[in-house]
C-alpha positions in Angstrom: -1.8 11.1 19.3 -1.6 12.0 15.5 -4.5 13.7 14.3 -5.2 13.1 11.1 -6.5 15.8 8.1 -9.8 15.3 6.8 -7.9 14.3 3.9 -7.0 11.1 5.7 -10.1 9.5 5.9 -12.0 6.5 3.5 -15.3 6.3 2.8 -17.3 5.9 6.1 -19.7 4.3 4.5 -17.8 1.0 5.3 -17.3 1.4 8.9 -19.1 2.2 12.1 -18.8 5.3 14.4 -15.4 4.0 16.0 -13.9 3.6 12.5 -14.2 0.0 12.5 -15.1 -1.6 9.2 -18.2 -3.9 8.9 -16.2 -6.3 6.7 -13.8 -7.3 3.7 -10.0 -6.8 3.7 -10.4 -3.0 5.6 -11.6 -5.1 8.9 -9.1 -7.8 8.3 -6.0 -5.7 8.4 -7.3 -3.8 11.2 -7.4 -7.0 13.4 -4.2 -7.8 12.1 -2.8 -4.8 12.9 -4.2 -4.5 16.5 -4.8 -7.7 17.4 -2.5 -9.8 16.1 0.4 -7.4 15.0 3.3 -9.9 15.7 1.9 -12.3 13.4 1.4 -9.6 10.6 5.0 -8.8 11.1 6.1 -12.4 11.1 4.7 -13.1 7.3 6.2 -9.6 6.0 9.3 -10.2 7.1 9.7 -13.6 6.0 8.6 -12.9 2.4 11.0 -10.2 2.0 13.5 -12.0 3.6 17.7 -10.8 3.1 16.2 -7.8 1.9 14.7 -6.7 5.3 16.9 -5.0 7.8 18.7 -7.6 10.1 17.6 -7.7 14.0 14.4 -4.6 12.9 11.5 -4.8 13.9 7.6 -3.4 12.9 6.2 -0.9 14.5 2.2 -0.4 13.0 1.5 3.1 13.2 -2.1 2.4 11.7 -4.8 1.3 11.5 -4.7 1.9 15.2 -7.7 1.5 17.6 -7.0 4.3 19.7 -6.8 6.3 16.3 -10.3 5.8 15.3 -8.4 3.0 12.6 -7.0 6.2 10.8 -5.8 5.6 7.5 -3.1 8.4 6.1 -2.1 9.7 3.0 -0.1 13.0 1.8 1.9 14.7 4.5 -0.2 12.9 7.3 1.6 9.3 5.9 4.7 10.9 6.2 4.0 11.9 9.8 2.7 8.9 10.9 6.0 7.1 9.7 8.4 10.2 11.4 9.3 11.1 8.2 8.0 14.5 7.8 11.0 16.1 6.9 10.0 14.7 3.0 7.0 16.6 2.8 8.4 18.9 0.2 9.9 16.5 -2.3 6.4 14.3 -1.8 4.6 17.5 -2.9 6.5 18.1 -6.2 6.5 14.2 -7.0 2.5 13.7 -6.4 -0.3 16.0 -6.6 -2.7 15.8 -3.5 -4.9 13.3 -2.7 -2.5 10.8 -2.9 -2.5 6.8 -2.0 -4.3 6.2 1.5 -2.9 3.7 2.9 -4.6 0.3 4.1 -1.4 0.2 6.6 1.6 1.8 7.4 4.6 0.3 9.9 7.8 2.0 11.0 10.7 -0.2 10.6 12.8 0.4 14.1 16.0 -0.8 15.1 17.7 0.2 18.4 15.6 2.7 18.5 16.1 4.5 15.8 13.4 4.3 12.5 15.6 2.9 9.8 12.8 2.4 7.3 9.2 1.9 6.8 6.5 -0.6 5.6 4.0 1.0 2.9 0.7 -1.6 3.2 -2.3 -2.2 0.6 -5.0 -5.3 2.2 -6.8 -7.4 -0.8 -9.2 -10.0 0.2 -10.2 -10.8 -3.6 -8.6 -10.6 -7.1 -10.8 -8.4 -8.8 -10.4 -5.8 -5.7 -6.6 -4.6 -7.3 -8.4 -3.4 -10.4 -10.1 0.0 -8.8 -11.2 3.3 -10.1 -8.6 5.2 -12.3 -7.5 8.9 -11.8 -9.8 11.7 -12.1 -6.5 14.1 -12.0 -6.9 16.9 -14.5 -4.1 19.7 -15.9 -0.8 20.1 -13.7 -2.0 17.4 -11.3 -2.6 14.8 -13.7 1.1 16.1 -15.9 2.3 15.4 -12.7 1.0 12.1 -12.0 1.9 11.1 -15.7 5.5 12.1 -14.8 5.8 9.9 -11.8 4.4 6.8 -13.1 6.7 6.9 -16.5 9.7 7.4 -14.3 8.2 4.0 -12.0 7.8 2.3 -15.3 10.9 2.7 -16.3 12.5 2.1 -13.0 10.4 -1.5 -13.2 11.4 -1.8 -17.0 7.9 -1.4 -18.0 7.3 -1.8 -21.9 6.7 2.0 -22.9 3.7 0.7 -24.4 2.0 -0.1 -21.3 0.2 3.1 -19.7 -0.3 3.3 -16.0 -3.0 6.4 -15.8 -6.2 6.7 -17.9 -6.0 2.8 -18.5 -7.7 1.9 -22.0 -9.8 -0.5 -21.0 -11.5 0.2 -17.2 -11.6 -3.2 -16.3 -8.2 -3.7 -16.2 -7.2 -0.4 -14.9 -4.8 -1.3 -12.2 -4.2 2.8 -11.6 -4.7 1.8 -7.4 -1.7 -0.4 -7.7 0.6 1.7 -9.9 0.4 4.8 -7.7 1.9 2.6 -4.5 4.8 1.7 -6.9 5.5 5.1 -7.6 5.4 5.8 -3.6 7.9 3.2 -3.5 10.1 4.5 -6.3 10.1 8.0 -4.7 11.5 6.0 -1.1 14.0 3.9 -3.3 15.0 6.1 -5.6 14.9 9.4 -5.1 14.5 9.4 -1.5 17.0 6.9 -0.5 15.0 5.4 2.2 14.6 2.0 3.0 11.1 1.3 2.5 9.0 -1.6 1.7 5.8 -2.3 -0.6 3.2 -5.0 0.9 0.2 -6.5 -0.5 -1.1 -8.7 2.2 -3.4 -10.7 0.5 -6.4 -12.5 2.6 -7.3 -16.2 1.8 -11.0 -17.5 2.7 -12.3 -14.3 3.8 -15.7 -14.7 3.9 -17.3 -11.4 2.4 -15.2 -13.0 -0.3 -13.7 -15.9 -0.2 -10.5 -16.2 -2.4 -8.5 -19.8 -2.2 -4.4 -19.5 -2.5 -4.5 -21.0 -5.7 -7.1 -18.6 -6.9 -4.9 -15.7 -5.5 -1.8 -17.1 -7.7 -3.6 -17.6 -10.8 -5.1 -13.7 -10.1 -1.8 -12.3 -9.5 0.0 -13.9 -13.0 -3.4 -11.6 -14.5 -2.3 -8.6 -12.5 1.3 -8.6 -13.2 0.6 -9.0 -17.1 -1.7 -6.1 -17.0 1.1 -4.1 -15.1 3.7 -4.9 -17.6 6.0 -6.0 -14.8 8.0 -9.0 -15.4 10.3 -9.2 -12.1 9.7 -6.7 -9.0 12.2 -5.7 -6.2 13.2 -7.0 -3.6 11.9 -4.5 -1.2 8.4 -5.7 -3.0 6.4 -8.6 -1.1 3.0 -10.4 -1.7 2.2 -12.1 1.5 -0.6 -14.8 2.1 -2.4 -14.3 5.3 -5.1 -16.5 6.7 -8.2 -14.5 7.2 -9.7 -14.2 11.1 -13.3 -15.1 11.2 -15.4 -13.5 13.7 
Protein backbone atom coordinates (compact mmCIF):
# COMPACT_ATOMS: atom_id res chain seq x y z
CA UNK A 1 0.00 0.00 0.00
CA UNK A 2 1.25 3.61 -1.08
CA UNK A 3 1.23 5.92 1.58
CA UNK A 4 0.67 9.11 0.70
CA UNK A 5 2.65 12.61 2.00
CA UNK A 6 0.63 14.97 3.79
CA UNK A 7 1.00 16.90 0.74
CA UNK A 8 -1.45 14.48 -0.90
CA UNK A 9 -4.42 15.22 0.75
CA UNK A 10 -7.70 17.80 -0.17
CA UNK A 11 -9.50 19.67 2.00
CA UNK A 12 -11.21 17.30 4.55
CA UNK A 13 -13.64 19.39 5.00
CA UNK A 14 -15.58 17.67 2.13
CA UNK A 15 -15.29 14.12 3.20
CA UNK A 16 -15.84 11.90 6.21
CA UNK A 17 -13.33 10.00 8.39
CA UNK A 18 -12.78 7.18 5.70
CA UNK A 19 -12.00 9.86 3.09
CA UNK A 20 -15.24 9.51 1.48
CA UNK A 21 -16.74 12.72 0.05
CA UNK A 22 -20.23 13.91 1.20
CA UNK A 23 -21.08 14.88 -2.42
CA UNK A 24 -20.42 16.68 -5.87
CA UNK A 25 -17.98 15.43 -8.56
CA UNK A 26 -15.18 14.27 -5.57
CA UNK A 27 -17.86 11.39 -4.52
CA UNK A 28 -18.79 10.76 -8.03
CA UNK A 29 -15.43 9.77 -9.44
CA UNK A 30 -14.74 7.89 -6.35
CA UNK A 31 -17.72 5.45 -7.13
CA UNK A 32 -16.60 5.46 -10.52
CA UNK A 33 -13.40 4.49 -9.74
CA UNK A 34 -14.23 1.74 -7.21
CA UNK A 35 -17.33 0.75 -8.03
CA UNK A 36 -17.82 0.87 -11.40
CA UNK A 37 -14.22 1.15 -12.87
CA UNK A 38 -14.88 -0.83 -16.05
CA UNK A 39 -17.47 1.51 -17.08
CA UNK A 40 -15.13 4.64 -16.27
CA UNK A 41 -12.64 2.90 -18.52
CA UNK A 42 -15.16 2.11 -21.24
CA UNK A 43 -16.07 6.08 -21.90
CA UNK A 44 -12.18 7.16 -21.71
CA UNK A 45 -11.16 4.92 -24.04
CA UNK A 46 -13.81 5.44 -26.51
CA UNK A 47 -13.44 9.22 -26.60
CA UNK A 48 -9.85 9.08 -27.21
CA UNK A 49 -10.22 6.46 -29.55
CA UNK A 50 -7.03 5.58 -32.33
CA UNK A 51 -5.05 7.56 -30.09
CA UNK A 52 -5.27 5.11 -27.05
CA UNK A 53 -2.89 2.16 -26.95
CA UNK A 54 -4.43 -0.89 -28.93
CA UNK A 55 -5.43 -4.08 -26.64
CA UNK A 56 -4.35 -1.58 -22.98
CA UNK A 57 -6.17 -1.55 -20.45
CA UNK A 58 -6.86 0.90 -17.13
CA UNK A 59 -5.63 0.23 -14.12
CA UNK A 60 -7.07 3.16 -11.36
CA UNK A 61 -4.56 3.58 -8.89
CA UNK A 62 -6.87 6.16 -7.04
CA UNK A 63 -9.13 7.24 -5.56
CA UNK A 64 -8.95 3.80 -4.01
CA UNK A 65 -11.11 2.68 -1.04
CA UNK A 66 -8.57 0.78 0.68
CA UNK A 67 -6.45 4.08 0.28
CA UNK A 68 -8.59 6.21 2.38
CA UNK A 69 -9.75 7.69 -1.48
CA UNK A 70 -6.10 9.24 -1.63
CA UNK A 71 -5.70 11.78 -4.02
CA UNK A 72 -1.74 12.47 -5.16
CA UNK A 73 0.22 15.11 -6.44
CA UNK A 74 4.17 15.88 -6.67
CA UNK A 75 6.37 12.81 -6.37
CA UNK A 76 3.44 10.82 -4.70
CA UNK A 77 1.48 11.02 -8.40
CA UNK A 78 4.45 9.86 -9.89
CA UNK A 79 4.62 6.88 -7.56
CA UNK A 80 1.19 5.99 -7.69
CA UNK A 81 1.51 5.65 -11.59
CA UNK A 82 5.18 3.58 -11.25
CA UNK A 83 6.78 6.38 -12.63
CA UNK A 84 9.01 7.60 -10.05
CA UNK A 85 12.03 7.50 -11.94
CA UNK A 86 10.71 11.34 -13.30
CA UNK A 87 10.85 12.81 -10.06
CA UNK A 88 13.69 14.98 -10.90
CA UNK A 89 12.66 16.46 -14.14
CA UNK A 90 9.04 17.04 -12.43
CA UNK A 91 10.84 19.02 -9.75
CA UNK A 92 12.65 21.47 -12.16
CA UNK A 93 9.43 21.73 -14.48
CA UNK A 94 6.92 22.63 -11.40
CA UNK A 95 7.44 24.06 -8.11
CA UNK A 96 5.72 22.03 -5.26
CA UNK A 97 2.34 21.84 -4.47
CA UNK A 98 1.46 20.84 -7.71
CA UNK A 99 -2.01 19.58 -9.41
CA UNK A 100 -3.81 16.92 -7.07
CA UNK A 101 -5.32 14.78 -8.93
CA UNK A 102 -9.18 13.87 -8.92
CA UNK A 103 -7.84 10.45 -10.53
CA UNK A 104 -5.02 8.75 -11.79
CA UNK A 105 -4.97 5.20 -13.95
CA UNK A 106 -2.01 3.26 -15.15
CA UNK A 107 -2.35 2.32 -18.72
CA UNK A 108 -1.12 -1.60 -18.72
CA UNK A 109 -0.54 -3.80 -21.49
CA UNK A 110 0.94 -7.31 -21.08
CA UNK A 111 1.90 -6.42 -18.08
CA UNK A 112 3.98 -3.91 -18.50
CA UNK A 113 2.68 0.10 -17.78
CA UNK A 114 2.95 1.65 -21.19
CA UNK A 115 1.33 4.90 -20.21
CA UNK A 116 -0.94 6.65 -17.81
CA UNK A 117 -4.41 8.41 -17.45
CA UNK A 118 -4.08 12.02 -15.67
CA UNK A 119 -8.04 12.65 -14.34
CA UNK A 120 -9.83 16.03 -13.27
CA UNK A 121 -14.02 15.20 -12.22
CA UNK A 122 -16.34 18.32 -12.97
CA UNK A 123 -19.99 18.04 -12.08
CA UNK A 124 -20.82 21.79 -13.08
CA UNK A 125 -19.42 24.44 -15.52
CA UNK A 126 -18.49 27.10 -13.32
CA UNK A 127 -16.44 24.35 -11.14
CA UNK A 128 -13.27 24.63 -14.10
CA UNK A 129 -12.88 28.27 -13.15
CA UNK A 130 -11.01 27.83 -9.52
CA UNK A 131 -8.71 29.82 -7.43
CA UNK A 132 -5.46 31.07 -9.26
CA UNK A 133 -1.86 30.62 -8.09
CA UNK A 134 -0.66 32.03 -4.94
CA UNK A 135 3.16 31.02 -6.21
CA UNK A 136 5.49 33.81 -5.35
CA UNK A 137 9.54 34.41 -6.58
CA UNK A 138 11.34 31.27 -8.13
CA UNK A 139 8.16 29.20 -7.76
CA UNK A 140 5.89 31.34 -9.56
CA UNK A 141 9.15 32.19 -12.48
CA UNK A 142 8.82 28.67 -12.66
CA UNK A 143 5.26 28.16 -13.08
CA UNK A 144 5.27 31.11 -15.61
CA UNK A 145 7.93 29.12 -17.61
CA UNK A 146 5.92 25.97 -17.81
CA UNK A 147 2.66 27.36 -18.85
CA UNK A 148 4.31 29.66 -21.81
CA UNK A 149 6.02 26.64 -23.06
CA UNK A 150 2.11 24.61 -22.78
CA UNK A 151 0.81 27.69 -24.55
CA UNK A 152 2.83 27.55 -27.19
CA UNK A 153 2.86 23.82 -27.54
CA UNK A 154 -1.34 24.35 -27.79
CA UNK A 155 -0.67 27.49 -30.08
CA UNK A 156 -2.06 29.67 -27.57
CA UNK A 157 -2.31 33.46 -28.67
CA UNK A 158 0.75 35.03 -26.65
CA UNK A 159 -1.80 37.38 -25.55
CA UNK A 160 -3.59 34.98 -23.51
CA UNK A 161 -2.02 34.57 -19.87
CA UNK A 162 -2.40 31.35 -18.07
CA UNK A 163 -1.25 32.47 -14.30
CA UNK A 164 -2.43 35.62 -12.40
CA UNK A 165 -5.59 35.64 -14.74
CA UNK A 166 -6.93 39.41 -15.23
CA UNK A 167 -10.17 38.96 -14.46
CA UNK A 168 -10.75 36.09 -11.39
CA UNK A 169 -13.82 34.91 -12.72
CA UNK A 170 -12.49 33.52 -15.63
CA UNK A 171 -9.29 32.34 -14.15
CA UNK A 172 -9.03 28.92 -15.57
CA UNK A 173 -5.32 28.56 -13.67
CA UNK A 174 -6.80 24.80 -12.29
CA UNK A 175 -7.18 23.76 -15.83
CA UNK A 176 -3.95 25.22 -17.34
CA UNK A 177 -1.59 23.56 -14.80
CA UNK A 178 -3.03 19.85 -15.92
CA UNK A 179 -2.07 20.92 -19.48
CA UNK A 180 1.22 21.69 -18.59
CA UNK A 181 1.44 18.04 -16.69
CA UNK A 182 0.48 16.84 -19.91
CA UNK A 183 2.98 18.77 -21.97
CA UNK A 184 5.81 17.64 -19.63
CA UNK A 185 4.47 13.62 -20.42
CA UNK A 186 4.28 14.45 -24.20
CA UNK A 187 6.88 16.51 -24.72
CA UNK A 188 9.49 16.42 -22.74
CA UNK A 189 8.93 13.26 -21.09
CA UNK A 190 8.03 11.20 -23.97
CA UNK A 191 5.46 9.21 -22.21
CA UNK A 192 2.37 8.19 -23.36
CA UNK A 193 -0.05 9.91 -21.18
CA UNK A 194 -3.52 11.08 -21.35
CA UNK A 195 -5.54 14.19 -20.08
CA UNK A 196 -9.34 13.50 -18.91
CA UNK A 197 -12.04 15.71 -17.85
CA UNK A 198 -14.81 13.34 -16.96
CA UNK A 199 -17.55 15.53 -16.85
CA UNK A 200 -20.85 14.51 -14.70
CA UNK A 201 -24.40 15.13 -16.14
CA UNK A 202 -27.44 15.49 -13.64
CA UNK A 203 -25.55 15.29 -10.56
CA UNK A 204 -27.62 16.36 -8.12
CA UNK A 205 -25.57 18.72 -5.72
CA UNK A 206 -25.57 20.30 -9.13
CA UNK A 207 -27.27 19.28 -11.81
CA UNK A 208 -25.59 20.18 -15.20
CA UNK A 209 -27.64 18.91 -18.54
CA UNK A 210 -25.33 17.73 -21.67
CA UNK A 211 -26.27 20.56 -23.55
CA UNK A 212 -25.48 22.84 -20.74
CA UNK A 213 -22.00 21.07 -20.40
CA UNK A 214 -21.41 21.85 -24.32
CA UNK A 215 -22.38 25.34 -24.38
CA UNK A 216 -20.00 25.70 -20.91
CA UNK A 217 -17.10 24.10 -22.51
CA UNK A 218 -17.19 26.43 -26.06
CA UNK A 219 -16.83 29.35 -22.75
CA UNK A 220 -13.97 27.44 -21.29
CA UNK A 221 -11.98 26.76 -24.38
CA UNK A 222 -12.33 30.59 -25.43
CA UNK A 223 -11.04 31.71 -22.17
CA UNK A 224 -8.11 29.18 -22.62
CA UNK A 225 -7.22 30.45 -25.97
CA UNK A 226 -7.24 26.86 -27.26
CA UNK A 227 -8.68 26.41 -30.59
CA UNK A 228 -7.93 22.49 -31.32
CA UNK A 229 -6.47 20.10 -28.44
CA UNK A 230 -4.55 16.72 -28.79
CA UNK A 231 -5.46 13.81 -29.28
CA UNK A 232 -4.25 12.39 -26.13
CA UNK A 233 -6.85 15.14 -24.66
CA UNK A 234 -10.56 13.76 -23.94
CA UNK A 235 -13.78 15.36 -22.43
CA UNK A 236 -15.99 12.45 -21.54
CA UNK A 237 -19.77 12.61 -20.60
CA UNK A 238 -20.52 10.33 -17.71
CA UNK A 239 -23.99 9.81 -16.22
CA UNK A 240 -23.91 10.62 -12.64
CA UNK A 241 -24.79 7.63 -9.89
CA UNK A 242 -27.52 8.67 -7.52
CA UNK A 243 -27.44 7.37 -4.18
Amino acid sequence: MHLPSKESEKDRSRVDASGRAYAGSQRQIQRYVNDFPEVLEKAIVESLGASFPASARIRWVSPLKHEGYTEYRDGDFLQALGMQQYATELSKFWPKRGPCWDALGRIEKNGEIVGCVMVEAKSYVDEFYANDTGAKGASLDKIRGALERTAAWLKVPPAKVWARFPEPQRCLYQCANRFAHLFLFRDTLRVPAFLVNVLFTNDPHSPTSTEQWKEGLLRIHSDLGVDEFPDYYAEVFVPAIRG
